[in-house]
ZANUGU-673901 format. One line per field, with one value per atom (N, C-alpha, C): y, x, z; atom name; residue number from 1; chain. Coordinates in pm, whole numbers. Last residue first. Example, Ala and Ser with C-alpha at 12.3 -4.5 7.8 and 13.67 -1.06 7.14 Angstrom:
<rs>
c2 = -225	-106	3	-569	-450	-330
c1 = 1285	1367	1290	1319	1230	1320
c3 = 708	714	787	780	780	780
atom = N	CA	C	N	CA	C
seq = 2	2	2	1	1	1
mol = A	A	A	A	A	A
</rs>
This chain:
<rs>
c2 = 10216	10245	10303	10147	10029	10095	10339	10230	10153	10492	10579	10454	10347	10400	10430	10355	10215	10268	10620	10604	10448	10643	10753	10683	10483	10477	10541	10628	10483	10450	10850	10844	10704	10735	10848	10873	10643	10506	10612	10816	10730	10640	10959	11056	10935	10932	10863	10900	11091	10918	10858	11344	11360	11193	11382	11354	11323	11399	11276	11271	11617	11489	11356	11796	11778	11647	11747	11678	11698	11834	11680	11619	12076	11973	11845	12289	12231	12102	12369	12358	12209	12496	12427	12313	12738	12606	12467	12857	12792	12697	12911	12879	12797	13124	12955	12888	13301	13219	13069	13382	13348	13249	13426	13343	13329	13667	13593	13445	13866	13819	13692	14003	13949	13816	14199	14196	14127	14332	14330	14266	14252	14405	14433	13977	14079	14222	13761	13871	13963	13628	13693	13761	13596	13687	13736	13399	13508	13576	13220	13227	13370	13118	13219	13269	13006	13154	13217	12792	12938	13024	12632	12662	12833	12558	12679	12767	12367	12510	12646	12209	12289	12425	12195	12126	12256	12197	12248	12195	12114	12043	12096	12367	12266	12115	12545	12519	12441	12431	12418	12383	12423	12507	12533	12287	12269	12412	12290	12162	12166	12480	12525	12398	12448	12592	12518	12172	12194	12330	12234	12178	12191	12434	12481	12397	12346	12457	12480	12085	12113	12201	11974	12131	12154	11731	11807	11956	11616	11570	11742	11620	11679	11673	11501	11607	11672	11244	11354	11482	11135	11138	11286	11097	11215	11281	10951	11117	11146	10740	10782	10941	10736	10703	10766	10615	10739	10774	10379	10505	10614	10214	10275	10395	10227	10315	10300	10069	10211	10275	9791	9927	10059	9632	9742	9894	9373	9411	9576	9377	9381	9448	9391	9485	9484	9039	9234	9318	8862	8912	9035	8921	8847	8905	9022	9053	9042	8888	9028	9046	8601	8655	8792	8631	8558	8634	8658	8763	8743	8431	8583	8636	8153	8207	8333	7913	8055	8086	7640	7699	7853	7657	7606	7602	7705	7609	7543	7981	7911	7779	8045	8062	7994	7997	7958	7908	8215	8064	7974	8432	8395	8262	8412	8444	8387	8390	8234	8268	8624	8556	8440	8937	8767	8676	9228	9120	8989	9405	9378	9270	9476	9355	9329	9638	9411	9371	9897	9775	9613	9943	9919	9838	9934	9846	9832	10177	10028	9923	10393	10304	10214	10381	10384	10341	10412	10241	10248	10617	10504	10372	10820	10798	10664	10751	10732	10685	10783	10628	10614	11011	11008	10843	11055	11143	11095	10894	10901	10968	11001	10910	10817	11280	11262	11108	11205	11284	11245	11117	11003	11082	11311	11178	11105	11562	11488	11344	11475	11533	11549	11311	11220	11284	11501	11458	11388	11754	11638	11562	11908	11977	11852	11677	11785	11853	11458	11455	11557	11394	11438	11453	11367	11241	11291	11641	11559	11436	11716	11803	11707	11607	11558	11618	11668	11509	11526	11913	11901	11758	11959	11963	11956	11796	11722	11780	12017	11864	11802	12186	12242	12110	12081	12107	12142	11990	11912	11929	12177	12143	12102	12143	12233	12244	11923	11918	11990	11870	11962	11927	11547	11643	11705	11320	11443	11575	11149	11215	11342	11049	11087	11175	10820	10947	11051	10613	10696	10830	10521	10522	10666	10439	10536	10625	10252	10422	10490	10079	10092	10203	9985	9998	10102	9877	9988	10059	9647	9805	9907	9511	9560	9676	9388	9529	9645	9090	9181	9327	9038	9009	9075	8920	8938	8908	8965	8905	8956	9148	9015	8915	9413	9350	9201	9462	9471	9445	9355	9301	9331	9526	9390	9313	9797	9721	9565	9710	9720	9701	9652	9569	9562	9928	9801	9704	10110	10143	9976	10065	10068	10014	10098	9963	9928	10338	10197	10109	10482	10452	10371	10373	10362	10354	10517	10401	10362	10856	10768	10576	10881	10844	10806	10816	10735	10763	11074	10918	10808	11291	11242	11102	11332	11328	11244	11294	11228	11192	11575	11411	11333	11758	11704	11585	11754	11702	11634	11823	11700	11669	12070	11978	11842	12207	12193	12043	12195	12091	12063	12363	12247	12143	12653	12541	12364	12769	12824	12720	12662	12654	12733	12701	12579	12550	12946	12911	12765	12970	13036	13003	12810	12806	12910	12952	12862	12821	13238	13249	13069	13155	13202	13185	13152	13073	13033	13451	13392	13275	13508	13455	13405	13855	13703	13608	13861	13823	13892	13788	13880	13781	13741	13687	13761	13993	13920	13833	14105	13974	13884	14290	14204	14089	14448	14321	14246	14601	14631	14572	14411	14575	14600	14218	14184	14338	14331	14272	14224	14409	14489	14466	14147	14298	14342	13933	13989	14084	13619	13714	13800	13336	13377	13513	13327	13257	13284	13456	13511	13471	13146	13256	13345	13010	12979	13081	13137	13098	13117	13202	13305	13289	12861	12909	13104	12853	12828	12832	13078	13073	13018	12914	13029	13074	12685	12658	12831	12811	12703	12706	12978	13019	12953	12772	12903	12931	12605	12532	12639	12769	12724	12699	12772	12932	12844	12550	12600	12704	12492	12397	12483	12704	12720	12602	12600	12767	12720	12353	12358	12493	12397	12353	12360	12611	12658	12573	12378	12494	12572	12165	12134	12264	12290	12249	12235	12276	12399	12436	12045	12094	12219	11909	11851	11983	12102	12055	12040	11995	12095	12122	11689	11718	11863
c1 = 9534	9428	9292	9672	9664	9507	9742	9644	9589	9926	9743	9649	10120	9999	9906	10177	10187	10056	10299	10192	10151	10428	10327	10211	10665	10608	10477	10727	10695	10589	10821	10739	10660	11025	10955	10818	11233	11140	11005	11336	11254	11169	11440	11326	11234	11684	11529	11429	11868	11901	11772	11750	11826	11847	11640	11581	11649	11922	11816	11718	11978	12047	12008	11864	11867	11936	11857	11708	11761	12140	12116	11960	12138	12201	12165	12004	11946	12019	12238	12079	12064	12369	12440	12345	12190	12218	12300	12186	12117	12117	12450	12410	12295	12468	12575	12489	12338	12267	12349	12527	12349	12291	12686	12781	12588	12593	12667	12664	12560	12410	12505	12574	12697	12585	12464	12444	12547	12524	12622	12602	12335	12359	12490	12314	12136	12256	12416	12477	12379	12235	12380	12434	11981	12001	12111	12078	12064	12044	12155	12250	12237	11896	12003	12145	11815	11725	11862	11997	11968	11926	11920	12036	12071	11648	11683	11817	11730	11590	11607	11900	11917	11804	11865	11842	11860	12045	11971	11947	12169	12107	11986	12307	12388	12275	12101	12157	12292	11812	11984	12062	11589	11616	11811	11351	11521	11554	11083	11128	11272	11006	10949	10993	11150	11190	11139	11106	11235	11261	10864	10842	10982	10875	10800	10848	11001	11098	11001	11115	11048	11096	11304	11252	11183	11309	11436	11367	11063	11156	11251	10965	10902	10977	11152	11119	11045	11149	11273	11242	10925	10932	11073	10900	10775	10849	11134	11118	11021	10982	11087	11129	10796	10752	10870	10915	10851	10808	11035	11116	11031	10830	10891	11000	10719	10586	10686	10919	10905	10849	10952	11076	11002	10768	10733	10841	10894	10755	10734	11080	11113	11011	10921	11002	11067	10754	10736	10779	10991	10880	10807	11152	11211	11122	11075	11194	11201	10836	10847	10938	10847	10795	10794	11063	11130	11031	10861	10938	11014	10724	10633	10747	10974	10849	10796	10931	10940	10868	10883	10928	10966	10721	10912	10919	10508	10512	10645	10535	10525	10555	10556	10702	10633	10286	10422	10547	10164	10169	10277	10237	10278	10282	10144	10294	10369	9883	9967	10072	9787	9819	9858	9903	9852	9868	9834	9920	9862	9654	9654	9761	9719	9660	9627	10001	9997	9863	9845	9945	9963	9734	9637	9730	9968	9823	9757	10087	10163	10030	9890	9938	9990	9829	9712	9777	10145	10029	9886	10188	10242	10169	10026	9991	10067	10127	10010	9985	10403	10393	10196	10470	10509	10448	10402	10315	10338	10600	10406	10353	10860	10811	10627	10742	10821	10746	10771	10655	10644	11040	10929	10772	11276	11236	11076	11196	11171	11176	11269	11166	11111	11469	11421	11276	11662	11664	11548	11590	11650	11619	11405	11487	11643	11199	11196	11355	11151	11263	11274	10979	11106	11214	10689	10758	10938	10606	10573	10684	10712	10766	10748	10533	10646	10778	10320	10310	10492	10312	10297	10322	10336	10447	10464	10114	10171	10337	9911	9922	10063	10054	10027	10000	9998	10131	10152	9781	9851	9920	9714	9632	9659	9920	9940	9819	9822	9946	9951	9454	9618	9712	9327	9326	9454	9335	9225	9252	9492	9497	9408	9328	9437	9476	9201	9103	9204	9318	9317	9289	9338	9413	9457	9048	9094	9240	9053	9003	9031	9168	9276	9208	9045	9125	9255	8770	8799	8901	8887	8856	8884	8969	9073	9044	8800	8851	8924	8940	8834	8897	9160	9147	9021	9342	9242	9219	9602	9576	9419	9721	9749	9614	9683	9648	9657	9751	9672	9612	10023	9929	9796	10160	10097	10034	10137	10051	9998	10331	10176	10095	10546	10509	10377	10556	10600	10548	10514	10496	10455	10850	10762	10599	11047	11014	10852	10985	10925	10975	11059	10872	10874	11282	11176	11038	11369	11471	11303	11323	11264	11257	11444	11316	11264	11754	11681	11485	11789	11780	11698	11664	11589	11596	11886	11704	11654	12093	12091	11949	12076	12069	12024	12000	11931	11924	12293	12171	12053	12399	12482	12379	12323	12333	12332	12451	12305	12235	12721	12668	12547	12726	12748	12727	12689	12558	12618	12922	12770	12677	13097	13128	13002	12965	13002	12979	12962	12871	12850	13233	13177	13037	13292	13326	13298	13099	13083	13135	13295	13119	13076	13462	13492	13355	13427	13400	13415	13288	13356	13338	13427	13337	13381	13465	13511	13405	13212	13330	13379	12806	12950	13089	12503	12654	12756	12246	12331	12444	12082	12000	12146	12202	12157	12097	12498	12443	12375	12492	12466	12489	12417	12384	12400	12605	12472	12389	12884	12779	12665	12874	12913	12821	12904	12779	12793	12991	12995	12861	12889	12889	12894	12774	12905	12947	12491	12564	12735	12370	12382	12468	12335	12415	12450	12169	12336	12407	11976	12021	12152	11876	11923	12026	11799	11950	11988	11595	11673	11829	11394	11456	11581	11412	11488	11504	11219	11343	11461	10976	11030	11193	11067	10950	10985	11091	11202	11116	10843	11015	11106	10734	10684	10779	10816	10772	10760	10804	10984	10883	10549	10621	10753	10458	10429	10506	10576	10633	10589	10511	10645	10671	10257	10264	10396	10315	10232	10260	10395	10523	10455	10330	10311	10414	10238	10152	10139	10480	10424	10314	10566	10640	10563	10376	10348	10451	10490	10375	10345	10763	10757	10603	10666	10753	10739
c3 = 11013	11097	11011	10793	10907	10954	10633	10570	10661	10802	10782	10686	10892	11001	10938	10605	10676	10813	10625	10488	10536	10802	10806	10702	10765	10893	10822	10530	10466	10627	10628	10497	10506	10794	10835	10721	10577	10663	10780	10467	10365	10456	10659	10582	10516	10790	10814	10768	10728	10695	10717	10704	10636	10618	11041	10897	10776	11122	11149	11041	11022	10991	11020	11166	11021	10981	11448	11383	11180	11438	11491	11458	11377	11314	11354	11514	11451	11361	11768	11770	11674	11565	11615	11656	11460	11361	11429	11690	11665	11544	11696	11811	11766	11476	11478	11621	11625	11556	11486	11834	11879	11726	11683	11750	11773	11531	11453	11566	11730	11655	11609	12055	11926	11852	12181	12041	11944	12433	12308	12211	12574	12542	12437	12489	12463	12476	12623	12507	12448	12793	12846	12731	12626	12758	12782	12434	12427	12489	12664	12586	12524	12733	12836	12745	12494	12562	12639	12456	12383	12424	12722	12689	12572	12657	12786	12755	12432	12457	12578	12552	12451	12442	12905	12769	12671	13224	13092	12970	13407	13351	13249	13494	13443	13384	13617	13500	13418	13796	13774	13625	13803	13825	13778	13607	13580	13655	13564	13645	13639	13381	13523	13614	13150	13226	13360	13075	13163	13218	13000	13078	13145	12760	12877	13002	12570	12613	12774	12341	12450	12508	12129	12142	12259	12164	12194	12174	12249	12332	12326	11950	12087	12240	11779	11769	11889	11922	11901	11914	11867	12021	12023	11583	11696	11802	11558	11480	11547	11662	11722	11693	11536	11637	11675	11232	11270	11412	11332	11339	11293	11400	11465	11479	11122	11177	11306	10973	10928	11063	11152	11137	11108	11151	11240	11161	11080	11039	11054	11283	11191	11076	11536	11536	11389	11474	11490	11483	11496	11352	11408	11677	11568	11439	11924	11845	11676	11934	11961	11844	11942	11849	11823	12168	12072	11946	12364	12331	12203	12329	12304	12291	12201	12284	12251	11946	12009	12087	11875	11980	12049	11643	11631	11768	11677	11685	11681	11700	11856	11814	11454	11512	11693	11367	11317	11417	11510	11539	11443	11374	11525	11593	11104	11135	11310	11157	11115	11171	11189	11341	11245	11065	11019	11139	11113	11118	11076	11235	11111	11023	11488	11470	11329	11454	11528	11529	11373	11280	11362	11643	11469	11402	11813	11855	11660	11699	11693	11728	11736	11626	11606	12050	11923	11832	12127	12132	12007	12048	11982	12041	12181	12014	11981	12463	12411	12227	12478	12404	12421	12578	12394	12395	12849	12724	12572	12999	13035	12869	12890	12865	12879	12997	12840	12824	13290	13207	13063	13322	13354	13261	13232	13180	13181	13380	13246	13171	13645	13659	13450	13641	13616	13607	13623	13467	13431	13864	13818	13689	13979	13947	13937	14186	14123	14071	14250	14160	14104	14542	14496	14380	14457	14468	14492	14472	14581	14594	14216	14319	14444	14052	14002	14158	14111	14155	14142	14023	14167	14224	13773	13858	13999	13682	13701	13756	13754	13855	13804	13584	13686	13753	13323	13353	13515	13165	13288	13359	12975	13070	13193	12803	12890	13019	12619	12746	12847	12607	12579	12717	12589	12708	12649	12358	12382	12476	12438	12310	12280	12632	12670	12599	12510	12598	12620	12517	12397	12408	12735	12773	12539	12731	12867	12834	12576	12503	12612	12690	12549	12522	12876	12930	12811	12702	12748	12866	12605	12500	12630	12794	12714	12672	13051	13009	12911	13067	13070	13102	12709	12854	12905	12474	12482	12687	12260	12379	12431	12050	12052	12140	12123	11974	11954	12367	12334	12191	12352	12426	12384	12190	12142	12224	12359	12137	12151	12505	12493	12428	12346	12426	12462	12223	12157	12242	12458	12388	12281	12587	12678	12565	12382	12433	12496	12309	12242	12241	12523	12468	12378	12585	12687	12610	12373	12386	12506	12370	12286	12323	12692	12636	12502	12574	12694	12681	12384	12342	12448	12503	12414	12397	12764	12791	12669	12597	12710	12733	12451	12396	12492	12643	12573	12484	12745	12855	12750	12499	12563	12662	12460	12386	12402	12697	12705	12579	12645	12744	12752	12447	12410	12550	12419	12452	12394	12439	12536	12549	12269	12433	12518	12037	12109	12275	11993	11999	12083	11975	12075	12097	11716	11837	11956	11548	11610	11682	11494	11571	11650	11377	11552	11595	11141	11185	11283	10968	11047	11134	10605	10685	10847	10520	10524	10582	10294	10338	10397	10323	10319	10374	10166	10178	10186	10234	10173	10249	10440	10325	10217	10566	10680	10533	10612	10507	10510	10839	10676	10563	11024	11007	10910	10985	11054	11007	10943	10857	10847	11270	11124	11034	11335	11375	11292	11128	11258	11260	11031	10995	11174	11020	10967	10989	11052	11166	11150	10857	10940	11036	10660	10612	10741	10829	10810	10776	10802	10932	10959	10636	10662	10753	10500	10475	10526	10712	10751	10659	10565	10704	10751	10312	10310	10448	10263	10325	10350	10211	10340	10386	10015	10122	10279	9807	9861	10009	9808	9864	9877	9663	9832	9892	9455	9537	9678	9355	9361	9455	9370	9405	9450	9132	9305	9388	8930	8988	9096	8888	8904	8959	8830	8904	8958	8570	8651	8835	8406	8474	8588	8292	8425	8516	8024	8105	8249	7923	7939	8022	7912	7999	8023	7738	7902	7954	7525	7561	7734	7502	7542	7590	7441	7554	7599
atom = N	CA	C	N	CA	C	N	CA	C	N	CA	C	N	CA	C	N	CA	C	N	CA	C	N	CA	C	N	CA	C	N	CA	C	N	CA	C	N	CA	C	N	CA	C	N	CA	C	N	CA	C	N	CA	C	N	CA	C	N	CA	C	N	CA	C	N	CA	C	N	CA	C	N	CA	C	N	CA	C	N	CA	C	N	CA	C	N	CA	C	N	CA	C	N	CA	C	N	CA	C	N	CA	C	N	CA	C	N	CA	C	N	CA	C	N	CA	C	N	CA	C	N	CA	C	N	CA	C	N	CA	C	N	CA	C	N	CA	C	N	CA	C	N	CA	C	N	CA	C	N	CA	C	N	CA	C	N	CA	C	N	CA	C	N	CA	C	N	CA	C	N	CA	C	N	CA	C	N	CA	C	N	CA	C	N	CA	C	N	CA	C	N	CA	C	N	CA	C	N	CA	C	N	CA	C	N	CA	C	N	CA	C	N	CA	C	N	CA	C	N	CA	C	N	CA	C	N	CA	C	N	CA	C	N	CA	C	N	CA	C	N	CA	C	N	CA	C	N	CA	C	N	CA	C	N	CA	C	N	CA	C	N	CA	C	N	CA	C	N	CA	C	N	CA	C	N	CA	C	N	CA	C	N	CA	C	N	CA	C	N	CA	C	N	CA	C	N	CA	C	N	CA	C	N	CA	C	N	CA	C	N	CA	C	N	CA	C	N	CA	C	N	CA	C	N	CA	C	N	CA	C	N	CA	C	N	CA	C	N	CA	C	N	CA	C	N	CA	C	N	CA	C	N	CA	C	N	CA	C	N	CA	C	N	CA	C	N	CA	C	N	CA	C	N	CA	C	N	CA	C	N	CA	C	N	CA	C	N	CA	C	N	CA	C	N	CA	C	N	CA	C	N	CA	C	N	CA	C	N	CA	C	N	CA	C	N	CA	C	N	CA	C	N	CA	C	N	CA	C	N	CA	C	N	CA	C	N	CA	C	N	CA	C	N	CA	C	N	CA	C	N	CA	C	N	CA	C	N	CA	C	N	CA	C	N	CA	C	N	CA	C	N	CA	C	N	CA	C	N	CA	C	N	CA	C	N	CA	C	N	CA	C	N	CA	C	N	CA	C	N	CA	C	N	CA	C	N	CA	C	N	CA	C	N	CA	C	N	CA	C	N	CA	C	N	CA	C	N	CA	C	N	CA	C	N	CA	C	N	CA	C	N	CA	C	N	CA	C	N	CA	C	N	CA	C	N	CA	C	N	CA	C	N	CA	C	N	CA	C	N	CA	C	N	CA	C	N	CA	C	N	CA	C	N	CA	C	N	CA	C	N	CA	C	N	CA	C	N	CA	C	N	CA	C	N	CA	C	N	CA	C	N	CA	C	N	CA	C	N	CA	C	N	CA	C	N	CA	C	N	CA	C	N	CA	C	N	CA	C	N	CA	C	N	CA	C	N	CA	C	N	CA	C	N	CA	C	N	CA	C	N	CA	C	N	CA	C	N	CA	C	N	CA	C	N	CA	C	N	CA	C	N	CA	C	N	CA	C	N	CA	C	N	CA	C	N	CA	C	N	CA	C	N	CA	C	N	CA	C	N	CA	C	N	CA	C	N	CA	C	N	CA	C	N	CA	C	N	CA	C	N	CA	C	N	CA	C	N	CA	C	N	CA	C	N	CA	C	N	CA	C	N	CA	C	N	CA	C	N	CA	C	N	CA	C	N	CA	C	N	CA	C	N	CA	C	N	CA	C	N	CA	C	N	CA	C	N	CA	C	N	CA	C	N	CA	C	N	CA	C	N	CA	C	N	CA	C	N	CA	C	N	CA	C	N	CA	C	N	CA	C	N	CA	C	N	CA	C	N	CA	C	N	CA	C	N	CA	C	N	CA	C	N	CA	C	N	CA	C	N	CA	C	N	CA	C	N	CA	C	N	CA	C	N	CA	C	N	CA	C	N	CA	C	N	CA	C	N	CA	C	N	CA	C	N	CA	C	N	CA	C	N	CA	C	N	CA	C	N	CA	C	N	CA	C	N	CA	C	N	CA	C	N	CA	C	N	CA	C	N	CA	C	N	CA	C	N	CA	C	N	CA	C	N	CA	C	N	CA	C	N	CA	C	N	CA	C	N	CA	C	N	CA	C	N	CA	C	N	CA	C
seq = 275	275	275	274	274	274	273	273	273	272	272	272	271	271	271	270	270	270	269	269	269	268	268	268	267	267	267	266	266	266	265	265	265	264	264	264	263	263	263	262	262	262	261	261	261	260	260	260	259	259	259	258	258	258	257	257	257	256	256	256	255	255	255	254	254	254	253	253	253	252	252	252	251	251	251	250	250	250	249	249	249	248	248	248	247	247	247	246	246	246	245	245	245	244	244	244	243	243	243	242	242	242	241	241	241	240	240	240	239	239	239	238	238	238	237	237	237	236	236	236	235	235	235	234	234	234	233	233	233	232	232	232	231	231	231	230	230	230	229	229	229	228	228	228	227	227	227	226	226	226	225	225	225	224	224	224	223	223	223	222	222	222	221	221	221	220	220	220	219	219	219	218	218	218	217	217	217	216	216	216	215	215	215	214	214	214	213	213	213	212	212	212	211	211	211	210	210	210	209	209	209	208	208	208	207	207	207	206	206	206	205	205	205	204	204	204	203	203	203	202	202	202	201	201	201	200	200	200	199	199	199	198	198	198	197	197	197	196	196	196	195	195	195	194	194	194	193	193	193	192	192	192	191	191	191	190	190	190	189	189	189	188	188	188	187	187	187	186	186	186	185	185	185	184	184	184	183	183	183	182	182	182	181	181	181	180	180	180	179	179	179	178	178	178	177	177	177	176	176	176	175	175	175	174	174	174	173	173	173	172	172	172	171	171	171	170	170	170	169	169	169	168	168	168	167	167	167	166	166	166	165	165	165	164	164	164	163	163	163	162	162	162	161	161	161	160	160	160	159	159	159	158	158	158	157	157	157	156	156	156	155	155	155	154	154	154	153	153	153	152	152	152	151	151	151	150	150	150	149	149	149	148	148	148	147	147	147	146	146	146	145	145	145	144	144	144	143	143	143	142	142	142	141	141	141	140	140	140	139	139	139	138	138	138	137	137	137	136	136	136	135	135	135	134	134	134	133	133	133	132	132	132	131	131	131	130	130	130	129	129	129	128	128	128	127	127	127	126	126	126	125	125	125	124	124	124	123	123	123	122	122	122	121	121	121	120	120	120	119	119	119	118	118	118	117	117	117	116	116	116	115	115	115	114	114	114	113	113	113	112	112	112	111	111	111	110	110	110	109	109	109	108	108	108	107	107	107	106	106	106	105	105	105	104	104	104	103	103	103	102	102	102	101	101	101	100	100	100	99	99	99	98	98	98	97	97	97	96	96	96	95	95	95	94	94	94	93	93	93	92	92	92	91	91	91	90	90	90	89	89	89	88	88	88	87	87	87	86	86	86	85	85	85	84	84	84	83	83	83	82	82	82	81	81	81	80	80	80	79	79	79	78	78	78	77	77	77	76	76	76	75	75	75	74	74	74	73	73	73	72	72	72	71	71	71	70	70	70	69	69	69	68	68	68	67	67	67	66	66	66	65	65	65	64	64	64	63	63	63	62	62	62	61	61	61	60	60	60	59	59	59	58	58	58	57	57	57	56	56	56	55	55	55	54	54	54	53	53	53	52	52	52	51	51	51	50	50	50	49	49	49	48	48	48	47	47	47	46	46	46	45	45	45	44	44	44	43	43	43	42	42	42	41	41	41	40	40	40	39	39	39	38	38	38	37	37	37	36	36	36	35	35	35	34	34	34	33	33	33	32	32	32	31	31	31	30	30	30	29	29	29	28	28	28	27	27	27	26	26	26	25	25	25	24	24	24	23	23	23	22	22	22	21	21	21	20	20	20	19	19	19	18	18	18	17	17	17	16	16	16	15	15	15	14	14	14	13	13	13	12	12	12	11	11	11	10	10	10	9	9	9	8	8	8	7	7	7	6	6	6	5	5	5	4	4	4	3	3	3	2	2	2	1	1	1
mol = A	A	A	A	A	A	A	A	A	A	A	A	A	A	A	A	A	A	A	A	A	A	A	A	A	A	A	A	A	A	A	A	A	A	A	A	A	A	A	A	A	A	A	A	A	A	A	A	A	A	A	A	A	A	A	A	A	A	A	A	A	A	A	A	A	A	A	A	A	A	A	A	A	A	A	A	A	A	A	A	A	A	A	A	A	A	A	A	A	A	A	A	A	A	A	A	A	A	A	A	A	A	A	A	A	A	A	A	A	A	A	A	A	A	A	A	A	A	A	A	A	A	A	A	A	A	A	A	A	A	A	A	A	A	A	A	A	A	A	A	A	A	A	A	A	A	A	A	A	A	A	A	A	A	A	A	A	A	A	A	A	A	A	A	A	A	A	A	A	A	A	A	A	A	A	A	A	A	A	A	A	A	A	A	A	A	A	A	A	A	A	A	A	A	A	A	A	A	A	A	A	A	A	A	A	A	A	A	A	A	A	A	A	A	A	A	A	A	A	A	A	A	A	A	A	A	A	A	A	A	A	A	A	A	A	A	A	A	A	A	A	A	A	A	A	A	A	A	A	A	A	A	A	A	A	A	A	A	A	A	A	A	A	A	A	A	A	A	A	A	A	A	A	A	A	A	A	A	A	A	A	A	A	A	A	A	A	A	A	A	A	A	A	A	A	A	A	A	A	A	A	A	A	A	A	A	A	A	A	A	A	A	A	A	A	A	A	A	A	A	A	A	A	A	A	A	A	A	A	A	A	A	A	A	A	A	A	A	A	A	A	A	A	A	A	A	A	A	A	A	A	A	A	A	A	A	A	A	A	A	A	A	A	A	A	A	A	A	A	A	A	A	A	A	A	A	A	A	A	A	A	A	A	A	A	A	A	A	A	A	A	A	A	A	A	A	A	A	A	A	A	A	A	A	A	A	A	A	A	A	A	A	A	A	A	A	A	A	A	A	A	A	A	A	A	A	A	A	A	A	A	A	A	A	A	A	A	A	A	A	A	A	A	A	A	A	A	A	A	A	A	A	A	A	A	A	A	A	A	A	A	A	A	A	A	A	A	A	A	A	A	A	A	A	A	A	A	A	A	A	A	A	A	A	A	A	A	A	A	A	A	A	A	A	A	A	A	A	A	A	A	A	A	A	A	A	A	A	A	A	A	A	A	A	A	A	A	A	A	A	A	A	A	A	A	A	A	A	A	A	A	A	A	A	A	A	A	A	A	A	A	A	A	A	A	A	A	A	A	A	A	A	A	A	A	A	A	A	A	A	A	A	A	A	A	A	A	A	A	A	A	A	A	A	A	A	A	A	A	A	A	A	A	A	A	A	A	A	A	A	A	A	A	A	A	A	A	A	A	A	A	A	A	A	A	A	A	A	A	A	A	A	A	A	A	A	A	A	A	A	A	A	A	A	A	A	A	A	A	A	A	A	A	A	A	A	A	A	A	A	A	A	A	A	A	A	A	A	A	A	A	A	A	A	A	A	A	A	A	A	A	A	A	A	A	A	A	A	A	A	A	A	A	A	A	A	A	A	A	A	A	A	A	A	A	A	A	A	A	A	A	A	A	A	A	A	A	A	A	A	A	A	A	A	A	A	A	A	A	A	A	A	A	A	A	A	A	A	A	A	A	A	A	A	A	A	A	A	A	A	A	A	A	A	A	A	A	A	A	A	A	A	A	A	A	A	A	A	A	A	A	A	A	A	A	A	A	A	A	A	A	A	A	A	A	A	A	A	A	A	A	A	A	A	A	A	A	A	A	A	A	A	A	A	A	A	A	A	A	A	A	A	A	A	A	A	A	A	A	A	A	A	A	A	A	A	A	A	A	A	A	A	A	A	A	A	A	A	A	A	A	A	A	A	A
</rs>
């Protein structure tokens, strides 16, 4: 026992060294988010008392609507790409038509070109059609960009499927959507809720595309929401309430990871045998 233990301590130091490393940004976070100027200045590494918890209510009332756009934006596009996303797959894993392949690498080809490449046509299409400086000037992009990678993967997993499973259920009478619901999306859970943790995570931090399509700040997303947040207190330096600000921020992907970590794992390790 002491043996193996002596053996595997080497691995166990850099394991604990990495995991301080990682995670110590975000407990400065918390720690700093308590604390006035005062203690910002000359307690800038330690825990000081009292603690204040004024900071988050002020933090609140700066970005709690921005909060409230960005849900709005994230849930409706994740909810779109895999529907949108889910349906395709299985056309294309299911169904056989002219053009498929290469209607399915056009559409892979995609995975190739940087975002930022686009940003310039596509605020021009997005300005032409009128929705400029409206929810729908993110929504429709968001949703165009997050269900590429999810067709490449949802497509590899439905066809690694067992076509008995489908004929089965035609022969009860199910129809395609009936087989959707019933035995795919079940089959699917992990590699969709990783799909969905993508779409979140890129959804709610996005900071480029709502600067140059959100002139109006009442439809700000959390990303904008902080920047201006720290702009309007930049000469007073109230550090405490800026960074409750940002833990305020970060609660909603910690906690998402936090109930979906096991099916976010299981999605990842399911996509990388499939494909």
């Amino acid at each position: 026992m002491k043996k193996e233990f002596r053996q595997d301590l080497p691995e166990h130091t850099i394991l604990m060294l990495v995991a301080a490393i990682t995670f110590y940004p975000f407990i400065f976070l918390i720690i700093t988010s308590f604390k006035d100027n005062a203690q910002f200045i000359h307690h800038f590494w330690s825990v000081t008392l009292p603690l204040h918890f004024s900071n988050y209510s002020v933090a609140w009332r700066e970005v709690g609507n921005y909060m409230l756009n960005s849900a709005i934006i994230t849930g409706s596009t994740v909810v779109a790409v895999l529907c949108i996303s889910t349906l395709s797959a299985y056309v294309f894993a299911r169904y056989s038509f002219p053009g498929k392949e290469l209607l399915f690498l056009a559409i892979l080809s995609l995975l190739m070109i940087p975002g930022i490449l686009t940003l310039i046509p596509l605020f021009l299409v997005v300005k032409k059609i009128g929705i400029l400086n409206t929810r729908w000037a993110l929504f429709f992009p968001y949703v165009a960009g997050g269900q590429i990678f999810a067709i490449f993967v949802l497509r590899s997993f439905f066809a690694s499927l067992p076509e008995e499973l489908f004929e089965a259920a035609r022969i009860d009478g199910a129809s395609e959507i009936h087989c959707v619901i019933y035995i795919l999306l079940p089959l699917s859970k992990p590699i969709l809720v990783t799909i969905a943790i993508m779409n979140i995570l890129g959804t709610w931090n996005d900071y480029i595309w709502p600067l140059v399509t959100l002139a109006n700040d009442k439809l700000w997303t959390i990303t904008l929401g902080l920047v201006s947040f720290q702009s309007m207190y930049a000469g007073l330096e109230l550090w405490g309430p800026l960074f409750a600000g940002y833990v305020v921020a970060s609660i909603p992907l910690a906690v998402l990871f936090a109930f979906a970590m096991k099916y976010f794992v299981a999605g990842l390790t399911s996509g990388a045998l499939k494909i």
